[in-house]
GUBA-308539 format. One record per residue (C-alpha): residue number from 1; x, y, z; residue in one letter. Coordinates in Angstrom, 3 decimals, always signed. Example, Ala and Ser with C-alpha at 12.3 -4.5 7.8 and 13.67 -1.06 7.14 Angstrom:
BEGIN
 resi        u        v        w resn
    1  +12.300   -4.500   +7.800    A
    2  +13.670   -1.060   +7.140    S
# end
This chain:
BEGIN
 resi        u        v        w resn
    1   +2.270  -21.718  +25.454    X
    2   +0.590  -18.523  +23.412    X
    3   +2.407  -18.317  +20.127    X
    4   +5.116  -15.072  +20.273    X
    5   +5.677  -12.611  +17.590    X
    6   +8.465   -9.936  +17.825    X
    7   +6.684   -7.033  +15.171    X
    8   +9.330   -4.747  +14.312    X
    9   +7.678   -2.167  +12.034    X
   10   +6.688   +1.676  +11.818    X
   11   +3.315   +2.507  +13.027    X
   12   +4.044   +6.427  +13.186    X
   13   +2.299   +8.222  +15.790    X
   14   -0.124   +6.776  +17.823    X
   15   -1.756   +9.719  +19.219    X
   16   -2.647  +10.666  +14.959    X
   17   -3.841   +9.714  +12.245    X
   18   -1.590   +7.251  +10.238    X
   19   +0.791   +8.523   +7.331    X
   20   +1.104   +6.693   +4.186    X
   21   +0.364   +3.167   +3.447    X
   22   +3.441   +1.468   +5.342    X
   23   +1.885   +3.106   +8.779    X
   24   -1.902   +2.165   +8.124    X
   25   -0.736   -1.809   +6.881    X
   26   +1.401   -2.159  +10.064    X
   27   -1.642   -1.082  +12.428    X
   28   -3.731   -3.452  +10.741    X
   29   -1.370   -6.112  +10.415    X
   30   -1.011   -5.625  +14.324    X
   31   -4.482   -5.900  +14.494    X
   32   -4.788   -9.032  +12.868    X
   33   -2.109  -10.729  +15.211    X
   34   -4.051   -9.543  +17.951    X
   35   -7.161  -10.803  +16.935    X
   36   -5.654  -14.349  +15.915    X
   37   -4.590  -14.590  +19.609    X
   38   -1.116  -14.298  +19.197    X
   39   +1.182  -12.251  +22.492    X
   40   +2.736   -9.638  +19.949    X
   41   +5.631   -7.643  +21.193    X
   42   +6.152   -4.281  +19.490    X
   43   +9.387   -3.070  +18.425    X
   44   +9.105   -0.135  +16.946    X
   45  +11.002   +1.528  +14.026    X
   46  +11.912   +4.991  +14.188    X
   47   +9.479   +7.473  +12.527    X
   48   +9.395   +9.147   +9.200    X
   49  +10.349  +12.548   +8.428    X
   50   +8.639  +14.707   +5.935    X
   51  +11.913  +17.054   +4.734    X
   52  +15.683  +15.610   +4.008    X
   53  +17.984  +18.127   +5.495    X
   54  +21.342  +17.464   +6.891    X
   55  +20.035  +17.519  +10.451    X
   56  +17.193  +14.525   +9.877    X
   57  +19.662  +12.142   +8.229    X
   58  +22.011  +12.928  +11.230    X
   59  +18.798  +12.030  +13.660    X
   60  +17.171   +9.422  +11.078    X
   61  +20.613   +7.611  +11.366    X
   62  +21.295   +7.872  +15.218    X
   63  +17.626   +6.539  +15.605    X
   64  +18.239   +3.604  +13.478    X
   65  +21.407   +2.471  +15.480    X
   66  +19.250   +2.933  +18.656    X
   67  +16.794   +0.151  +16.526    X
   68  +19.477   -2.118  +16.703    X
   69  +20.889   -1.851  +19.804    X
   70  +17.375   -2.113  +21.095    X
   71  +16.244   -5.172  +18.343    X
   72  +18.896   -6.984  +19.624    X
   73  +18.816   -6.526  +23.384    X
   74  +14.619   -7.336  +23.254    X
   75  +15.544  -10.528  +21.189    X
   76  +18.294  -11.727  +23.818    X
   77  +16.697  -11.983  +26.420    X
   78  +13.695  -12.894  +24.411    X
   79  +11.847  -16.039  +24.373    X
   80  +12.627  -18.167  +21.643    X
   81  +10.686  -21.556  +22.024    X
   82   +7.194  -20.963  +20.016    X
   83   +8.610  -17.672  +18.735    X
   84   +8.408  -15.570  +15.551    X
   85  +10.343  -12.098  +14.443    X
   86   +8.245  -10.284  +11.448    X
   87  +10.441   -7.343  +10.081    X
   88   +8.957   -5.254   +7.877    X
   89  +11.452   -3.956   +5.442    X
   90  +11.040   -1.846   +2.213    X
   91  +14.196   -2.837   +0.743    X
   92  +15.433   +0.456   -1.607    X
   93  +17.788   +2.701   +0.311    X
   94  +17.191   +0.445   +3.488    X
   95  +17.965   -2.771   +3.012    X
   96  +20.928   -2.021   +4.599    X
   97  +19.525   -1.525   +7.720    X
   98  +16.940   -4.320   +7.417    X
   99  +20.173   -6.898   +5.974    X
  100  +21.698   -6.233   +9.854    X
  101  +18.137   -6.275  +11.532    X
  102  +17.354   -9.791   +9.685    X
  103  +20.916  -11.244  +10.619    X
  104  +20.677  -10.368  +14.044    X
  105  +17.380  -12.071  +14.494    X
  106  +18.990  -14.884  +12.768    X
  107  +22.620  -14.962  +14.437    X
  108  +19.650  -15.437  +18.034    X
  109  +18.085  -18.584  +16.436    X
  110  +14.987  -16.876  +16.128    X
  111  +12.612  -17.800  +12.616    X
  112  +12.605  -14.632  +11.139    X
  113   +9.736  -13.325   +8.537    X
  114  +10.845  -10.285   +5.996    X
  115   +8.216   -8.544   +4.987    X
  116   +8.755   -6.609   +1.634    X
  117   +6.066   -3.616   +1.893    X
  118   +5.457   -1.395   -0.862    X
  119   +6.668   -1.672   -4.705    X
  120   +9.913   -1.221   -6.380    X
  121  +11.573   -4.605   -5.234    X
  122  +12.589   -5.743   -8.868    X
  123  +13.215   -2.294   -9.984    X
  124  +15.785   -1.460   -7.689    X
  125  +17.487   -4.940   -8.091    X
  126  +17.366   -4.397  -11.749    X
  127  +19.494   -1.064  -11.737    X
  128  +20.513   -0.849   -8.275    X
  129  +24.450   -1.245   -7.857    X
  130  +26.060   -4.827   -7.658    X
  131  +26.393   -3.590   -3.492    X
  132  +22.683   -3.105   -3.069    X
  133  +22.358   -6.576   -4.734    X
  134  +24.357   -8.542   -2.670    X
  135  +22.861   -6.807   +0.435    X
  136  +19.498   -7.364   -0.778    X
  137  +19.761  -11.280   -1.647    X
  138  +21.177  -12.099   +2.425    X
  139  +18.418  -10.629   +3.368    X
  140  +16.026  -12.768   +1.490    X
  141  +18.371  -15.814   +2.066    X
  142  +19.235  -15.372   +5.789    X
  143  +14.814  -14.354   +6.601    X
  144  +13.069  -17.978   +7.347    X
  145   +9.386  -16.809   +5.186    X
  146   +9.183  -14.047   +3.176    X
  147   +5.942  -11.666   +3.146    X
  148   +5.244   -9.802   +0.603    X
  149   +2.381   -7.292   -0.775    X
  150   +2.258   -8.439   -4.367    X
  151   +2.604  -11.913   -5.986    X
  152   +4.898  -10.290   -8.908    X
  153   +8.156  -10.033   -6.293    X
  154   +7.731  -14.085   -6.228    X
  155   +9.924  -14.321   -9.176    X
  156  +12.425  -12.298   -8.000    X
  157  +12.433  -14.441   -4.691    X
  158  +12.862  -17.903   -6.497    X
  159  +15.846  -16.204   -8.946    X
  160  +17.578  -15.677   -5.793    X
  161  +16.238  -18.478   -3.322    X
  162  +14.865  -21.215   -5.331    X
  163  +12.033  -22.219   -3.152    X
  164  +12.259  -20.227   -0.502    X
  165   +8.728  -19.894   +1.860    X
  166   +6.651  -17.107   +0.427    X
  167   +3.744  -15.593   +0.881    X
  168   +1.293  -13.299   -0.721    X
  169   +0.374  -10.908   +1.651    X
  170   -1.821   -7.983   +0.299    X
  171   -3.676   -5.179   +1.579    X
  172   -7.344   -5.160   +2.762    X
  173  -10.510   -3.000   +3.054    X
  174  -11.829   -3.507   +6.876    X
  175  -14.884   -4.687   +7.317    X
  176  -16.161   -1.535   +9.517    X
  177  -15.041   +0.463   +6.042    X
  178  -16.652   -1.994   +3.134    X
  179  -19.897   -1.393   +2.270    X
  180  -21.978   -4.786   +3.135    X
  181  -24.104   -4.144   +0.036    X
  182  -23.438   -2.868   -3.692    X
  183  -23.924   +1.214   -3.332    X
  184  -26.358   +2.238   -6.059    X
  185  -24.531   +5.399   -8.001    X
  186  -26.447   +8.260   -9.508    X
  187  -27.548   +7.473  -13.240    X
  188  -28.153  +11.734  -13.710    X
  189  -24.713  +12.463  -13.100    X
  190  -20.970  +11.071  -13.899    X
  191  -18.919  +11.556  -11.074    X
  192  -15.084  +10.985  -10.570    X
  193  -12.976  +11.554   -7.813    X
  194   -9.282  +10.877   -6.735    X
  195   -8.561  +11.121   -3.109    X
  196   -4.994  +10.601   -1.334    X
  197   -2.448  +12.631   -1.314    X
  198   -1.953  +15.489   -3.466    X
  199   +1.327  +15.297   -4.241    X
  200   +3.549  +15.629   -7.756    X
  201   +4.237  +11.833   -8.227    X
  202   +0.786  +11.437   -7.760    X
  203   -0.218  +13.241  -10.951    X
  204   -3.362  +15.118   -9.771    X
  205   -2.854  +17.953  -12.268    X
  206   -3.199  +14.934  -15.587    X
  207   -6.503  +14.214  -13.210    X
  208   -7.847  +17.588  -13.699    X
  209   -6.822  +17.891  -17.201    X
  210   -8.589  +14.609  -17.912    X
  211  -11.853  +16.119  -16.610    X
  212  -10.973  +19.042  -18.582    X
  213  -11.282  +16.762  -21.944    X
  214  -14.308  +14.904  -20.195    X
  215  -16.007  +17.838  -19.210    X
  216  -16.232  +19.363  -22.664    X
  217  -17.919  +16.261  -23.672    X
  218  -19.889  +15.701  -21.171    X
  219  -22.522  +18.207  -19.689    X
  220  -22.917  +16.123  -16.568    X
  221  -19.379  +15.111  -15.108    X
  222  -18.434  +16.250  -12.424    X
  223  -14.346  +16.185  -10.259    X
  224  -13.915  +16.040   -6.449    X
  225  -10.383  +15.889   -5.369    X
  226   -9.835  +14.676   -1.499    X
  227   -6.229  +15.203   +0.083    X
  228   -3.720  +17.414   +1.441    X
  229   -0.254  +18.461   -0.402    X
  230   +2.366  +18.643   +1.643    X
  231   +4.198  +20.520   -1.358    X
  232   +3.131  +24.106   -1.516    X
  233   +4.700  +24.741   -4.884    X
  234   +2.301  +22.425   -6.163    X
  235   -0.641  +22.559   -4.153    X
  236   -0.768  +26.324   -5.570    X
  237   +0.305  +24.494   -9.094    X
  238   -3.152  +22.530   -8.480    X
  239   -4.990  +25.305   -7.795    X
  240   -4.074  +27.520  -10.698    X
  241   -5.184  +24.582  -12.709    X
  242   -8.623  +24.411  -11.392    X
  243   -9.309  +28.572  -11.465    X
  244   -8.060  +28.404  -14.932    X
  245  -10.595  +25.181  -16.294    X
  246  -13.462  +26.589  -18.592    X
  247  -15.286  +24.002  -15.908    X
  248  -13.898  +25.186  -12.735    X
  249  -17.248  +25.109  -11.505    X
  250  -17.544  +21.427  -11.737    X
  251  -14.395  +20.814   -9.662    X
  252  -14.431  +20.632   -6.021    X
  253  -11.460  +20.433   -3.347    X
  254  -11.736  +18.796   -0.101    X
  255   -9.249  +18.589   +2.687    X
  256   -7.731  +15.181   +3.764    X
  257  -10.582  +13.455   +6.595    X
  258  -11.636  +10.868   +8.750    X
  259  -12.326   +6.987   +6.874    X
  260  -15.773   +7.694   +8.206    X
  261  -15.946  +10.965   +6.205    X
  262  -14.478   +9.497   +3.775    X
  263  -17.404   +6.847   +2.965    X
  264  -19.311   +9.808   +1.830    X
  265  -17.226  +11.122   -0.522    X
  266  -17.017   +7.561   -1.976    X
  267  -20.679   +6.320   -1.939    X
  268  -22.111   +8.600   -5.359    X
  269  -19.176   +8.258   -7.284    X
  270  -18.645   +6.412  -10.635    X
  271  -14.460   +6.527  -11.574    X
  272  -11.294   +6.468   -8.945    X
  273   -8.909   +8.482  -10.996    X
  274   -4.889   +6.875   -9.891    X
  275   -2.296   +8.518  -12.288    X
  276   +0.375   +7.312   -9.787    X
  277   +4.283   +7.473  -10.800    X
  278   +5.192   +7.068   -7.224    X
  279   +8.408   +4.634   -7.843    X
  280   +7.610   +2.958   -4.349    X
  281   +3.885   +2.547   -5.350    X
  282   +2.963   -1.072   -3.668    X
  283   -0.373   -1.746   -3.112    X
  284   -2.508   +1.018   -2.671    X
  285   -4.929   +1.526   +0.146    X
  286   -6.623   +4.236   -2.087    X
  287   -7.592   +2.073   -4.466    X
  288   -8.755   -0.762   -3.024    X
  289  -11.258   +1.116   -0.857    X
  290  -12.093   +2.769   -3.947    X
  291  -13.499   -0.544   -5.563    X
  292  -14.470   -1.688   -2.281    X
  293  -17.692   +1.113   -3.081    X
  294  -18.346   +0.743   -6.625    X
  295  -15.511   +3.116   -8.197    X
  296  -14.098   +2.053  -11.301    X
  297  -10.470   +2.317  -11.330    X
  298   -8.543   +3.567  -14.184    X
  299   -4.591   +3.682  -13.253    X
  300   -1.215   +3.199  -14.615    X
  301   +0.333   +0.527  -14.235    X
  302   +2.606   +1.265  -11.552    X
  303   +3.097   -0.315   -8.375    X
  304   +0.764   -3.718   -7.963    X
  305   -1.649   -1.648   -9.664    X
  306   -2.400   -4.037  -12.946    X
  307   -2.926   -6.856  -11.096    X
  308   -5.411   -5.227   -8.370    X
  309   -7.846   -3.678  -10.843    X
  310   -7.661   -7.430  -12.768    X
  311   -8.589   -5.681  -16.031    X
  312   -6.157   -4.437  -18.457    X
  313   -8.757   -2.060  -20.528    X
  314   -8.637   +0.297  -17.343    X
  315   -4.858   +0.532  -17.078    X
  316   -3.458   +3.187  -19.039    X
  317   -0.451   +2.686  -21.740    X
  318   +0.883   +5.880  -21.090    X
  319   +0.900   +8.896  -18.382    X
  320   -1.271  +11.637  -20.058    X
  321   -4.466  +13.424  -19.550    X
  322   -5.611  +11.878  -22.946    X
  323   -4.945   +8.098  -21.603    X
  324   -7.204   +8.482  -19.282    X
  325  -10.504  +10.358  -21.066    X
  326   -9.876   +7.663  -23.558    X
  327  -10.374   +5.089  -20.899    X
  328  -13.301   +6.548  -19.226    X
  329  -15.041   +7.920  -22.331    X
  330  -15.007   +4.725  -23.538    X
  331  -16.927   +3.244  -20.341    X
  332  -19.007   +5.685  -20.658    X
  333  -20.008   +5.251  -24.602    X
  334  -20.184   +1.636  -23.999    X
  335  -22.681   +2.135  -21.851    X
  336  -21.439   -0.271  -18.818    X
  337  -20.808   +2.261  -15.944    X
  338  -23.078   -0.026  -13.735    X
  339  -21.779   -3.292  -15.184    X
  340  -17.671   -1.693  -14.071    X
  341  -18.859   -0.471  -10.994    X
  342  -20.345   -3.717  -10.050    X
  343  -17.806   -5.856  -11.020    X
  344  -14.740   -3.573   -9.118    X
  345  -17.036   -4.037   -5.392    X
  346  -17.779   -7.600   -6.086    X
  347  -13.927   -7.777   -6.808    X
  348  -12.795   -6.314   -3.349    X
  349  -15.314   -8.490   -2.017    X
  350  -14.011  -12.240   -3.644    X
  351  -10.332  -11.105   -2.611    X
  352   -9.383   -8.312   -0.595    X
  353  -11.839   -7.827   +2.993    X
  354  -10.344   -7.739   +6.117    X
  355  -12.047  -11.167   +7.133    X
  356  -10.585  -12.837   +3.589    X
  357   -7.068  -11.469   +4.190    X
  358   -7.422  -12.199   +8.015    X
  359   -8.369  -15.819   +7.513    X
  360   -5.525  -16.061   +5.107    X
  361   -2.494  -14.717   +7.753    X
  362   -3.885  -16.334  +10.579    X
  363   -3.367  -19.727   +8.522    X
  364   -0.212  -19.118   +7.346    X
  365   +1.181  -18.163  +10.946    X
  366   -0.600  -21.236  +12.212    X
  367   +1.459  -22.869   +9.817    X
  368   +5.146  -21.155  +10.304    X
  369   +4.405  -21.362  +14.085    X
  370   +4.167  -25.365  +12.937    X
  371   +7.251  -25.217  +10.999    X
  372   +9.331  -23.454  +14.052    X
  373   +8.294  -26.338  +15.907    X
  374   +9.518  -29.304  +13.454    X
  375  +12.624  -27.173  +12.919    X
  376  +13.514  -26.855  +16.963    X
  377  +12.689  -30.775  +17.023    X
  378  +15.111  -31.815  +14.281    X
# end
């Protein structure tokens, strides 16, 4: 009998483009169970909404009832002999949702996986209310295995659930997307870039004042910024920036595109720029393919950021402009832009492919799909 998994998880749109990490792990995630063999049946979460008025929580709320009612019916009459439900959750201001979606599964007899996508998990359960802490802990005690996207929520998990199955579960660069060899970068030129989306948590105004500080030391650095803003007030907030740089001329905007565009925006450059405050900043798509051709990453240390990059000279102490020319400047003095480079691909390539990662969840569902089976015959 083929191994079942129940996948309840957002994939947005399937007729676009993916939006946001959550959507673009989710498809690949899927991809993976597919490829391992498994007979994966989709339930799908509601979709995102890009404003908050009164009239999208009202939908956003009706649409997550209809997720239950329909979680539940698919895992009645479900088959639970050889079977597996994967949730993906990102706890915050839906756990509540995912605490009833878990329990369900459970309250079937089903072995249930929680995924925790995304960052924020011991934030929120820091300074969350004493509610959102009880709510959050059934979760992780009632789910079977927890997933999760960085090692640093393990803690958390054994303060609650001493024990408790859990697995690392990061993010990967796929293998039609990694470069199979080291890309050479110019030696004539310095060039940084920061690509996802331009948006204010994101800080893309400290990355053009950066280059700004750069710039005036440096005759031959150069700034290209890839990504749409889906805030107008400071898309034009961007732009005013760049018009008014003494170095405007050595800044250039691109729209969001295509991976396959993308790899050409990627292949000549030197630094990946990630001045992130996003509070939900997991593990970040963005800059893993970064690495994965070469770019040296210099980031705060938000999110699973630290622990991707594996160096703490390229994570900043502090959000400004000046953190980060500091940083780069000093690559650059020190005269190891190749040695960086070279170390951030090889990096992506000792840890986070799509064949590494694969290799790694296809074992550890060979393995819960083992456990299931001792646990129905005891």
């Amino acid at each position: 009998m083929t191994p079942r998994i129940y996948f309840f998880a957002n994939f947005g749109n399937w007729s676009c483009q993916p939006y946001g990490g959550g959507e673009i792990g989710n498809r690949r995630t899927l991809g993976m169970m597919r490829q391992a063999g498994y007979d994966v049946h989709l339930i799908e979460k509601y979709s995102r909404v890009y404003k908050h008025t009164w009239t999208d929580a009202i939908v956003i709320s009706s649409l997550m009832i209809w997720n239950v009612i329909k979680l539940f019916l698919v895992l009645l009459f479900g088959r639970r002999k050889n079977s597996l439900v994967h949730i993906v959750g990102f706890y915050g201001s839906t756990i509540y949702f995912e605490r009833i979606l878990v329990g369900i599964s459970h309250l079937l007899g089903y072995q249930t996986v929680y995924e925790m996508r995304g960052g924020g998990a011991v934030f929120h359960y820091q300074n969350d209310s004493e509610r959102y802490r009880h709510w959050f802990a059934a979760t992780i005690r009632q789910a079977d295995y927890i997933f999760s996207q960085g090692q640093e929520n393990k803690s958390l998990i054994d303060s609650i659930d001493q024990g408790k199955h859990f697995f690392y579960y990061p993010n990967c660069v796929m293998r039609d997307f990694c470069p199979k060899e080291y890309p050479s970068k110019p030696t004539n030129r310095i060039n940084l870039l920061y690509f996802g989306r331009v948006a204010k948590r994101k800080n893309v105004d400290v990355v053009v004042d950066a280059f700004n500080l750069l710039a005036a030391k440096y005759s031959n650095i150069y700034l290209d910024i890839v990504g749409n803003c889906t805030e107008p007030t400071y898309a034009e907030k961007i732009k005013r920036r760049i018009s008014a740089s003494e170095f405007t001329n050595r800044i250039t905007m691109h729209p969001a595109c295509s991976h396959d565009r993308l790899k050409e925006h990627l292949a000549d450059k030197h630094f990946y720029i990630f001045p992130t405050s996003e509070p939900r900043e997991g593990h970040s798509n963005a800059l893993t393919e970064g690495m994965a051709w070469g770019l040296i990453p210099v980031a705060t240390d938000i999110g699973f950021n630290r622990a991707i990059v594996g160096d703490d000279m390229l994570i900043v102490k502090q959000l400004s402009a000046k953190a980060f020319d500091d940083i780069i400047a000093n690559v650059v003095d020190s005269g190891k832009i190749q040695e960086q480079s070279e170390r951030a691909y090889h990096r992506i390539q000792s840890n986070y492919t799509e064949d590494i990662v694969y290799n790694r969840l296809k074992e550890e569902y060979n393995t819960l799909f083992s456990l299931c089976h001792t646990t129905r015959e005891s």
